[in-house]
Backbone as a printed PyTorch tensor [residue, N CA C, xyz], in Angstrom:
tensor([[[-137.0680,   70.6990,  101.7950],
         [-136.1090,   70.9940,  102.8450],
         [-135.1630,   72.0910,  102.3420]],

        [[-134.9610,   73.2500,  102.7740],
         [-134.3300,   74.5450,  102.3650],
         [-132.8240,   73.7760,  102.7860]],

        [[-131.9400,   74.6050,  101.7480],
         [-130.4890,   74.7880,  101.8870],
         [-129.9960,   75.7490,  103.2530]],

        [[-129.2550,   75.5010,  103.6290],
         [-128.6980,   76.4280,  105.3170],
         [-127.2030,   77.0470,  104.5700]],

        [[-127.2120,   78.1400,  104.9900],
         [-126.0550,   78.6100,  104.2880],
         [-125.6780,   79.5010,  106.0630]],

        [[-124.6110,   79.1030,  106.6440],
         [-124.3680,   80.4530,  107.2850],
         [-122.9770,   81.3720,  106.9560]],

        [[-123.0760,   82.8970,  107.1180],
         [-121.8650,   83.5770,  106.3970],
         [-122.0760,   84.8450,  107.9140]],

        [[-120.6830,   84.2500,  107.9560],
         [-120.0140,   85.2170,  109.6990],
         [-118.9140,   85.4860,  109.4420]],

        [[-118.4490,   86.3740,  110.3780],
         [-117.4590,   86.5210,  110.7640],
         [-116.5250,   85.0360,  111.4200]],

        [[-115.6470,   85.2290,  110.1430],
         [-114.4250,   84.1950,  110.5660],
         [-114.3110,   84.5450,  112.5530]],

        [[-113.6990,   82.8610,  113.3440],
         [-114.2960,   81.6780,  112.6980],
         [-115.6180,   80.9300,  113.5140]],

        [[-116.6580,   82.0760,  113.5710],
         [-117.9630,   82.0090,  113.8460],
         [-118.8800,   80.8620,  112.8960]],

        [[-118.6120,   81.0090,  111.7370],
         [-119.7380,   80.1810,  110.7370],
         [-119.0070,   78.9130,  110.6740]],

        [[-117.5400,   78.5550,  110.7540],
         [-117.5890,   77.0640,  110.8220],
         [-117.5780,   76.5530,  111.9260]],

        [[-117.0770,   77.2350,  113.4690],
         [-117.5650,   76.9960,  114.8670],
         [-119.0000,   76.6280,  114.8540]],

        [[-120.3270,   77.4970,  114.4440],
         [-121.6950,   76.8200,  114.4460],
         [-122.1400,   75.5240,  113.6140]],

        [[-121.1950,   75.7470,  112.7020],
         [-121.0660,   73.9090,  111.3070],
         [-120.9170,   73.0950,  112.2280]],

        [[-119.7680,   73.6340,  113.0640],
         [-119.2430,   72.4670,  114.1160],
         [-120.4320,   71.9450,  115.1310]],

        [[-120.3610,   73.0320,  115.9860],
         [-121.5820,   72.5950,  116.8040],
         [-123.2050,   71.7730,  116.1690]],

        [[-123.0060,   72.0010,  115.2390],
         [-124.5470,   71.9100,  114.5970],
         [-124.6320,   70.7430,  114.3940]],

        [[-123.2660,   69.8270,  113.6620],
         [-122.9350,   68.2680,  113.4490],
         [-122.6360,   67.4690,  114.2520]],

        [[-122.2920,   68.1150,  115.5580],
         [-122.0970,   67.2440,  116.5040],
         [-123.6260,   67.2660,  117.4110]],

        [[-124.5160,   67.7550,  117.4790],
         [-125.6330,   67.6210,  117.7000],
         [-126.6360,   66.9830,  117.1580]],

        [[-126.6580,   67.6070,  115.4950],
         [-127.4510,   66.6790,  114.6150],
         [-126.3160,   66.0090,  113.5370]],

        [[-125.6270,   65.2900,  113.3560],
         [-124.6900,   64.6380,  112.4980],
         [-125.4980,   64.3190,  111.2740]],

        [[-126.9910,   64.2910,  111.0170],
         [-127.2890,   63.8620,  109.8290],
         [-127.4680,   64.8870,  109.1880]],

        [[-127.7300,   65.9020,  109.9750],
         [-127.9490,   67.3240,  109.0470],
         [-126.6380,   67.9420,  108.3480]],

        [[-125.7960,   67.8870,  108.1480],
         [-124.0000,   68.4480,  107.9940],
         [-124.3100,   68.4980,  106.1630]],

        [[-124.8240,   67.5840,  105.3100],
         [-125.2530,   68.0020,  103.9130],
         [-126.1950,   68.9700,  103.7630]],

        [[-126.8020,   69.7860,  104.7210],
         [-127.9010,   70.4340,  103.9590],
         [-127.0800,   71.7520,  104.5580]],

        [[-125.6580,   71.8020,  105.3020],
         [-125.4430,   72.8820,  106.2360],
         [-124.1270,   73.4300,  105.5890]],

        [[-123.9180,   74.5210,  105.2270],
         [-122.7240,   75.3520,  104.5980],
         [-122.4870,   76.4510,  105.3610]],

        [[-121.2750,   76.5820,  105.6070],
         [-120.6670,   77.7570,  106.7230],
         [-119.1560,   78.4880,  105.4530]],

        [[-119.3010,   79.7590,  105.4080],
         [-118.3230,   80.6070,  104.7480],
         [-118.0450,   81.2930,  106.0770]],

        [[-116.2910,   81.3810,  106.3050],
         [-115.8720,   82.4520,  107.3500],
         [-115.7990,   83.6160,  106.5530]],

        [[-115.9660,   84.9120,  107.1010],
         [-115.7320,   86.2210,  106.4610],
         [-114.7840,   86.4240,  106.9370]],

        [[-113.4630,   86.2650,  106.2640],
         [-111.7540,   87.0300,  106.6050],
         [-111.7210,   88.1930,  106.4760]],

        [[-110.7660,   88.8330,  107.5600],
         [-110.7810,   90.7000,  107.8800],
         [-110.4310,   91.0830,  106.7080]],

        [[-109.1830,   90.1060,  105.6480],
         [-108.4980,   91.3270,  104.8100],
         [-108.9630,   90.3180,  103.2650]],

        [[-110.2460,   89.6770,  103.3060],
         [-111.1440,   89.5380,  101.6390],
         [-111.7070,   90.7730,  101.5120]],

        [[-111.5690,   90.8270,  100.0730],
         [-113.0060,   92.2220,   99.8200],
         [-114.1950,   91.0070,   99.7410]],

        [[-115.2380,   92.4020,  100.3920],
         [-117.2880,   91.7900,  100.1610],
         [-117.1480,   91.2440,   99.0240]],

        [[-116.5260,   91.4760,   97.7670],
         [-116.9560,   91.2100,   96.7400],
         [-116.6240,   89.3970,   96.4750]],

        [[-115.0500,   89.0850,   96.8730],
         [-114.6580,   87.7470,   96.5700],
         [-115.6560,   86.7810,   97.6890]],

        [[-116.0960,   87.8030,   98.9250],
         [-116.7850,   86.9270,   99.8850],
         [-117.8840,   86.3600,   98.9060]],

        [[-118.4580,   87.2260,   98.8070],
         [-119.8130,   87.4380,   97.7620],
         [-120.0800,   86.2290,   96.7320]],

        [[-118.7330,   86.3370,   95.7580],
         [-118.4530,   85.3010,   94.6510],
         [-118.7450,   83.8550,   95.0620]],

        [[-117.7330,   83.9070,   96.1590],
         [-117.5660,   82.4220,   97.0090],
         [-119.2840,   82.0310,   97.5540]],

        [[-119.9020,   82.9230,   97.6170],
         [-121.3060,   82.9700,   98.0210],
         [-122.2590,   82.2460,   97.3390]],

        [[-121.7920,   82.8260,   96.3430],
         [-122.7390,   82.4330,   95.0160],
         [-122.2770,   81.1420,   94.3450]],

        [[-121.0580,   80.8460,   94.3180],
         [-120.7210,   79.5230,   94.2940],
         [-121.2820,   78.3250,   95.2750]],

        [[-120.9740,   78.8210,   96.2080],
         [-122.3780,   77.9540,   97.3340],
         [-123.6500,   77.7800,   96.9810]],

        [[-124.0600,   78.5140,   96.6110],
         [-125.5590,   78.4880,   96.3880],
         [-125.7010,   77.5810,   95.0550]],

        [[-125.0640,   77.9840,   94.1950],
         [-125.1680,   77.0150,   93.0280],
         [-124.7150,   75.4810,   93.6110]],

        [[-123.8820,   75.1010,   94.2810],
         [-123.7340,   74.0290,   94.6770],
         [-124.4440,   73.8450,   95.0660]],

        [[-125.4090,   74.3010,   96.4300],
         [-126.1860,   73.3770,   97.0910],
         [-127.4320,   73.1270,   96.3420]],

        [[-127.7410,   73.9100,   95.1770],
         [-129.0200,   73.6460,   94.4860],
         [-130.3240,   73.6280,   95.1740]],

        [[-130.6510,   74.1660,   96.2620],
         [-131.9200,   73.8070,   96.9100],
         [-132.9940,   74.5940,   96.5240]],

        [[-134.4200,   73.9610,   96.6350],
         [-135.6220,   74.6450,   95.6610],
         [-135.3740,   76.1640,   96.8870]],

        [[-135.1340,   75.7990,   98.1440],
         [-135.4020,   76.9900,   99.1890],
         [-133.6030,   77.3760,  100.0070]],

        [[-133.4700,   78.3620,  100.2350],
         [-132.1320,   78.3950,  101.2050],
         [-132.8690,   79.5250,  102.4680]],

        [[-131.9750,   79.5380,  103.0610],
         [-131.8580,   80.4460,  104.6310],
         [-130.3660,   80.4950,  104.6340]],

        [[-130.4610,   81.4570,  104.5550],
         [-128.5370,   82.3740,  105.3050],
         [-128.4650,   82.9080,  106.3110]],

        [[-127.5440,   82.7010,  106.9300],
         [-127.7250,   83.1980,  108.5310],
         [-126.5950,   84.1040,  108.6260]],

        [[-126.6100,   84.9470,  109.3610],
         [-125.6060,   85.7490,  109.4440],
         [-125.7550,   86.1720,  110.9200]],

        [[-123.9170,   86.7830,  111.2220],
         [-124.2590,   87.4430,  112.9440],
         [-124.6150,   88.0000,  113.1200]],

        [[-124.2260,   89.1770,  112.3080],
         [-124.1510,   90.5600,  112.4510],
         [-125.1320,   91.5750,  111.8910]],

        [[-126.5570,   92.3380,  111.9930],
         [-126.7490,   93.2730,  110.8680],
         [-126.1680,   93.9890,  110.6970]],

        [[-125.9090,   94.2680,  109.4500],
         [-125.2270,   96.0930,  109.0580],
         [-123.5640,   95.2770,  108.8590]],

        [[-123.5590,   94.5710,  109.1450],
         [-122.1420,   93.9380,  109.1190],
         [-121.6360,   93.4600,  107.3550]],

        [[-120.0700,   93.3210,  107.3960],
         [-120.4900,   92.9330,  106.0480],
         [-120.7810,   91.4190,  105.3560]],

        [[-121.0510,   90.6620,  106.5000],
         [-121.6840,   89.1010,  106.1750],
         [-123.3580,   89.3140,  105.9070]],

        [[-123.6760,   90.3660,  106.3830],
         [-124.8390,   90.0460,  106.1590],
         [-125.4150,   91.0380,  105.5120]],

        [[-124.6380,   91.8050,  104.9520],
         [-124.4330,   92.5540,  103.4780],
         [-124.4940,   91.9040,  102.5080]],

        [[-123.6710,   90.8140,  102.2530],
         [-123.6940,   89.6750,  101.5540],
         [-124.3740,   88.6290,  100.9670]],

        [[-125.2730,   88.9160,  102.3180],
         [-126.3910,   87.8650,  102.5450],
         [-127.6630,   88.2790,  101.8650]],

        [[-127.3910,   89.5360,  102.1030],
         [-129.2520,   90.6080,  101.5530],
         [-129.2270,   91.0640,  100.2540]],

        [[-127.6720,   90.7340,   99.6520],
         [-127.4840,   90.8800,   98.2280],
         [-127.7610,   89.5380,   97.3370]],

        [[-127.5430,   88.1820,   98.0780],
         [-127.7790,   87.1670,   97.4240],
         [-129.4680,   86.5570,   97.9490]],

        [[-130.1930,   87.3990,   98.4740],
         [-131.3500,   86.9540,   99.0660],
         [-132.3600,   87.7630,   98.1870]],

        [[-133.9940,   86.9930,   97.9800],
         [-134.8400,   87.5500,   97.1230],
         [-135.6040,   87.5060,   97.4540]],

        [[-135.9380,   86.9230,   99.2500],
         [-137.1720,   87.2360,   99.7020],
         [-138.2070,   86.1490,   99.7130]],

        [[-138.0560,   85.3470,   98.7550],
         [-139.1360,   84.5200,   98.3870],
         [-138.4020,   82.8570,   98.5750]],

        [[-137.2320,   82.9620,   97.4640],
         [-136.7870,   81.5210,   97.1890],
         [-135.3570,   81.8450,   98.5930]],

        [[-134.6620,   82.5560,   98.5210],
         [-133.5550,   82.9570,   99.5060],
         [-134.2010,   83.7290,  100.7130]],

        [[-134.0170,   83.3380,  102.1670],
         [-133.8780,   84.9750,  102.5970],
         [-132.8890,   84.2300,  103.9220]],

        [[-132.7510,   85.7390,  104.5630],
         [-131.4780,   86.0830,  105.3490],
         [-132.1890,   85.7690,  106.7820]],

        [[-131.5490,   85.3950,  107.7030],
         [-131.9440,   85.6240,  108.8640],
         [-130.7520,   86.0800,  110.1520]],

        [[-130.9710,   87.1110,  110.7530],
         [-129.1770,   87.6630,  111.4290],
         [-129.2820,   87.2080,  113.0490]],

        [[-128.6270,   87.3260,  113.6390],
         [-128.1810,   87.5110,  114.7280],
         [-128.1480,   85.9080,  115.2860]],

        [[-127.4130,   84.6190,  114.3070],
         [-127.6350,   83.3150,  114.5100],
         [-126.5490,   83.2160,  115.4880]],

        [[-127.6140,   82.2750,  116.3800],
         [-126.9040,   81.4430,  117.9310],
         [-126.8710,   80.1040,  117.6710]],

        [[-126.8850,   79.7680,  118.4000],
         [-126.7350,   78.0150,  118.3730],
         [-128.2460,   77.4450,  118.9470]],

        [[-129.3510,   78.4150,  120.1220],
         [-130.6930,   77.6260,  119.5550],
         [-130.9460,   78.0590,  118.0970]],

        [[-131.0490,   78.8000,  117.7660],
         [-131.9180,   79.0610,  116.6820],
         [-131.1800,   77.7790,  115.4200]],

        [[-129.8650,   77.8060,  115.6580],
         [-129.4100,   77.0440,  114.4070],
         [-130.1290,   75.7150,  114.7280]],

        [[-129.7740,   75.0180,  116.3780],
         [-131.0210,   73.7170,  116.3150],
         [-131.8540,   73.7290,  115.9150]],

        [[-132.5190,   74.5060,  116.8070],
         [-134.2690,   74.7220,  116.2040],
         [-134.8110,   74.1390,  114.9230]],

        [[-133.6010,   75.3440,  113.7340],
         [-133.5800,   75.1290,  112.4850],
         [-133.4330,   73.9600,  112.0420]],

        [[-132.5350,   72.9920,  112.7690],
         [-132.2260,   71.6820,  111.7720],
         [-133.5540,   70.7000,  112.6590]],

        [[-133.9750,   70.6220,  113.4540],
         [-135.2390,   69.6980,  114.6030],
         [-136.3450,   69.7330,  113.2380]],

        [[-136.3190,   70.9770,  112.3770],
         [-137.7830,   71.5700,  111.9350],
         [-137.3300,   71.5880,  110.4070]],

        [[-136.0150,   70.9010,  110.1600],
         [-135.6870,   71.7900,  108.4100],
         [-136.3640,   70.9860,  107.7700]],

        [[-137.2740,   69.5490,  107.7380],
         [-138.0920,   69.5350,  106.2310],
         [-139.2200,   70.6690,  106.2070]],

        [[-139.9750,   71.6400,  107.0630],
         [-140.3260,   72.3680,  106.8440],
         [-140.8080,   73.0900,  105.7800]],

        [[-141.6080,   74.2860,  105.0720],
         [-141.5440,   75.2240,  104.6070],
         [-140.1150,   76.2270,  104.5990]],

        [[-139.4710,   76.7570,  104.0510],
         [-138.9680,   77.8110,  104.2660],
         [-139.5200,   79.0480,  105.1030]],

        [[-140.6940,   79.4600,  104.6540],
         [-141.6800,   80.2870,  105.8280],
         [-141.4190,   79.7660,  107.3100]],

        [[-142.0460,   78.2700,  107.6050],
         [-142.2000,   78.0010,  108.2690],
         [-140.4050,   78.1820,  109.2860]],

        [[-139.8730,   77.4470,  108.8120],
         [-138.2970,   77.1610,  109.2680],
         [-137.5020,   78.8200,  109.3700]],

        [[-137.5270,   79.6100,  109.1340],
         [-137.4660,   81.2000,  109.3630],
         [-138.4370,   81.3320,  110.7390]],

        [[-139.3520,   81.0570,  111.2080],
         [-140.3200,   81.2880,  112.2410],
         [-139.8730,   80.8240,  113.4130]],

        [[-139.5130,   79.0740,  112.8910],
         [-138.6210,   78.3870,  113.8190],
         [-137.3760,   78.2850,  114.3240]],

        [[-136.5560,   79.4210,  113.5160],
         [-135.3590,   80.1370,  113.6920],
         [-135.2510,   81.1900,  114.8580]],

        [[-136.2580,   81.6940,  114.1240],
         [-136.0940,   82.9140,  114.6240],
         [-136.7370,   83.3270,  116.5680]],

        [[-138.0060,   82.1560,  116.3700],
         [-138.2430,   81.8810,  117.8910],
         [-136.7640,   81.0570,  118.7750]],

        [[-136.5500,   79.8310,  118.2660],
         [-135.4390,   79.4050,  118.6810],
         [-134.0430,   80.1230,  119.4860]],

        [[-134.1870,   81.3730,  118.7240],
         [-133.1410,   82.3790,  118.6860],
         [-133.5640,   82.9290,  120.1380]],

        [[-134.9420,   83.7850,  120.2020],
         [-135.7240,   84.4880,  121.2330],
         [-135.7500,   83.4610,  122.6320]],

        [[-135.9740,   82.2580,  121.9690],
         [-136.4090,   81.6190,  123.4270],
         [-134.9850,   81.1940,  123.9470]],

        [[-133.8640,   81.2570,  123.0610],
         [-132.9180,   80.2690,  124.1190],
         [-132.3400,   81.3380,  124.5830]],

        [[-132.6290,   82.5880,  124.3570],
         [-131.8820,   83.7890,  125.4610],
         [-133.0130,   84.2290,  126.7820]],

        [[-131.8720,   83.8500,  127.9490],
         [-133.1780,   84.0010,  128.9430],
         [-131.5420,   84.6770,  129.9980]],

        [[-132.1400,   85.1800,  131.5570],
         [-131.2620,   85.2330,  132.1490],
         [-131.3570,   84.1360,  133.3410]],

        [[-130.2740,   83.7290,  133.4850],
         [-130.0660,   82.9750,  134.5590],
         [-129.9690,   82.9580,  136.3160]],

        [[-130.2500,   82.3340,  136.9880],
         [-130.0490,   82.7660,  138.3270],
         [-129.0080,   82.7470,  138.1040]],

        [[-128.5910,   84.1010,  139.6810],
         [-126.7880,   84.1590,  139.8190],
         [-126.7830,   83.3250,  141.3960]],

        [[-127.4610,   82.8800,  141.7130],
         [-127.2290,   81.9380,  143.2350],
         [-127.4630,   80.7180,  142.8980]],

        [[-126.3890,   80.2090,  143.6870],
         [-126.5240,   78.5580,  143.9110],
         [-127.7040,   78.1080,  144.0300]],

        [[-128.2270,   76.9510,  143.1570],
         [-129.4120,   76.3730,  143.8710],
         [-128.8450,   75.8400,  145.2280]],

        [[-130.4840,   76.3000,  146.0040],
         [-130.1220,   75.4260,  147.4130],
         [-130.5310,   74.0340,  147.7890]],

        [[-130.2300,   73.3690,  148.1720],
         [-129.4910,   72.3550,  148.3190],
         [-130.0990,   71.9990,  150.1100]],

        [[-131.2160,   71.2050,  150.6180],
         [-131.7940,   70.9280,  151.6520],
         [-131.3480,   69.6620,  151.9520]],

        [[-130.4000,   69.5520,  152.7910],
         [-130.0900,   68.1900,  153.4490],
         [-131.7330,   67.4100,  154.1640]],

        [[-131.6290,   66.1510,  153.5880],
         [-133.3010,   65.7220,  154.4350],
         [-132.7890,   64.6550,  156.0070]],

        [[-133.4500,   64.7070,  156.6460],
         [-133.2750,   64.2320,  157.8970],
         [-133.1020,   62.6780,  157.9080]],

        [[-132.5540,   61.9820,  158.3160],
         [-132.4430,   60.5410,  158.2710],
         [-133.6110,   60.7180,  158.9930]],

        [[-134.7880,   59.4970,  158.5130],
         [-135.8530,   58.7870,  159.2320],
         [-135.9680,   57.2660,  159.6100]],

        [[-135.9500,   57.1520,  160.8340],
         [-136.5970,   55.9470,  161.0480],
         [-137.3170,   54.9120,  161.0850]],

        [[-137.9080,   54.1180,  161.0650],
         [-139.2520,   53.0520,  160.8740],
         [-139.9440,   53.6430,  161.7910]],

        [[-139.9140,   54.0400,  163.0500],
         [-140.8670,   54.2470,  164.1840],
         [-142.0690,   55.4860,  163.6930]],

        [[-143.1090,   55.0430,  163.7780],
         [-144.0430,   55.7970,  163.2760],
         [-144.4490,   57.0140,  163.6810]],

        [[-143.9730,   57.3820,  165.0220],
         [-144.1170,   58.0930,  165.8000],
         [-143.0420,   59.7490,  165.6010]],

        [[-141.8530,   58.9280,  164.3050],
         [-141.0480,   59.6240,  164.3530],
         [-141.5830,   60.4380,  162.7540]],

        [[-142.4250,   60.7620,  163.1150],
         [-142.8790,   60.9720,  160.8960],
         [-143.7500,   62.3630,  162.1610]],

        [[-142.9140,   63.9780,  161.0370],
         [-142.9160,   65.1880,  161.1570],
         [-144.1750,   65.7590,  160.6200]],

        [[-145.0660,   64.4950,  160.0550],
         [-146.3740,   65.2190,  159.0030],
         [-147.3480,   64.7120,  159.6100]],

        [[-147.6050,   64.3010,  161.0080],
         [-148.7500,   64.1400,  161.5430],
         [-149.0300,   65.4420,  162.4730]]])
């Protein structure tokens, strides 16, 4: 079961901790959220990063980040190796389910299931009311039935 690390923009990564435990409450040990504050340097973010990671000890991690090109997920591609770490960006709240429904997983695998999670829960919505068909009071009389 991979380590979950997410690193956002403050206060994005402990808002999704949040959501994530109140959905799955058993998952909250395998799940770590760092906010990225406007006025830390990358570098102390970074540190604090790597202190995470040594804590959570996991044979596998996934880091999630919001933003590409951003500097959380600058962060993220510096402490990631591709193999035992990697990064995954633009985390919502399916993809973070997804992730915990599927985390004994592979790491391979759980990146796949992220990352669809992510794709499928963005859709667009109707902008009209569903409609709404009042049905006719019917009677017992047999005579009164509209489908003969």
């Amino acid at each position: 079961m991979p380590g979950l690390l997410i690193i956002a923009h403050a206060p994005l990564a402990s808002s999704l901790k949040a959501v994530a435990e109140h959905a799955y409450p058993d998952c909250a040990a395998q799940l770590v959220a760092l906010d990225v504050l406007p006025n830390v340097p990358a570098e102390e973010v970074e540190a604090q990063a790597r202190q995470i990671l040594e804590r959570l000890a996991a044979p596998e991690l996934l880091i999630f980040t919001d933003v590409f090109g951003a500097t959380p997920c600058n962060i993220a591609q510096r402490l990631a190796d591709g193999v035992r770490v990697k990064v995954v960006t633009g985390v919502n709240v399916p993809m973070l389910w997804r992730t915990l429904c599927y985390a004994d997983e592979s790491l391979d695998a759980v990146v796949a299931r992220a990352i669809a999670g992510a794709t499928q829960g963005v859709m667009q919505v109707a902008t009209s009311r569903p409609q709404n068909q009042t049905l006719k009071a019917r009677g017992h009389d047999q005579n009164d039935r509209q489908d003969q």
